[in-house]
C-alpha positions in Angstrom: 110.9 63.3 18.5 112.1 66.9 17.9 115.3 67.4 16.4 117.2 64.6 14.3 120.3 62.7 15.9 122.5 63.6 13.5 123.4 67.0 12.2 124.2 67.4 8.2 126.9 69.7 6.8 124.3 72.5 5.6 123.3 72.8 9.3 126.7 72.7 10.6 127.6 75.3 8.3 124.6 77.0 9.0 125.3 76.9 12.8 128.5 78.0 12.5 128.3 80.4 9.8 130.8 78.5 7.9 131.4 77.6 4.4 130.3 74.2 3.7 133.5 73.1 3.0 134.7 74.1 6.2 131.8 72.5 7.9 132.9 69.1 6.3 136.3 69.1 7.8 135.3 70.0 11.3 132.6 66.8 10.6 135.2 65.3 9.8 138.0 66.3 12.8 134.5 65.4 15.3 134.4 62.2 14.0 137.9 61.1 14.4 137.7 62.1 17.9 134.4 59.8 18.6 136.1 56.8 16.5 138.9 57.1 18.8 136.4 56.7 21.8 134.9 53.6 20.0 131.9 55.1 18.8 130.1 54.5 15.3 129.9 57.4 13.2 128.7 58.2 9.4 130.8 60.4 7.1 129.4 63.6 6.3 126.7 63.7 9.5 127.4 64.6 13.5 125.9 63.7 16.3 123.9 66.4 17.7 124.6 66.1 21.3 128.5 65.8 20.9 128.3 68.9 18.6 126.7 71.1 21.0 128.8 69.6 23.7 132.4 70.8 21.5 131.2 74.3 20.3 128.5 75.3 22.9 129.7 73.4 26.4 125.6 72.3 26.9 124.5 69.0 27.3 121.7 67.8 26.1 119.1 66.3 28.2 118.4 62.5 26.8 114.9 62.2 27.8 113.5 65.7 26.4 116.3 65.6 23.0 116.6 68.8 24.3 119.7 71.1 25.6 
């Protein structure tokens, strides 16, 4: 397995050349919008695939982990 599921706010902020603080909120704004669709998520962590889905329009190929 590659990459992690789950994206941390150093990466996000990282990614997005954002303050950390920054980062958390839009972890934050991402997860509301998957609670809304029923899914589970953890405070302070993002899933990869819907990340790249919001800021880069990719999806990411489930059997290879990959975009």
């Amino acid at each position: 397995m590659g990459e992690k599921m789950f994206m941390r706010v150093e990466e996000v902020a990282e990614s997005m050349d954002v303050s950390k603080p920054y980062a958390y909120q839009l972890i934050r704004q991402l997860n509301e919008e998957l609670k809304s669709k029923g899914r589970i998520t953890i405070a302070g962590r993002i899933d990869r695939k819907y990340f790249c889905e919001k800021f880069y329009g990719v999806q990411v190929d489930e059997k290879q982990g990959r975009i």
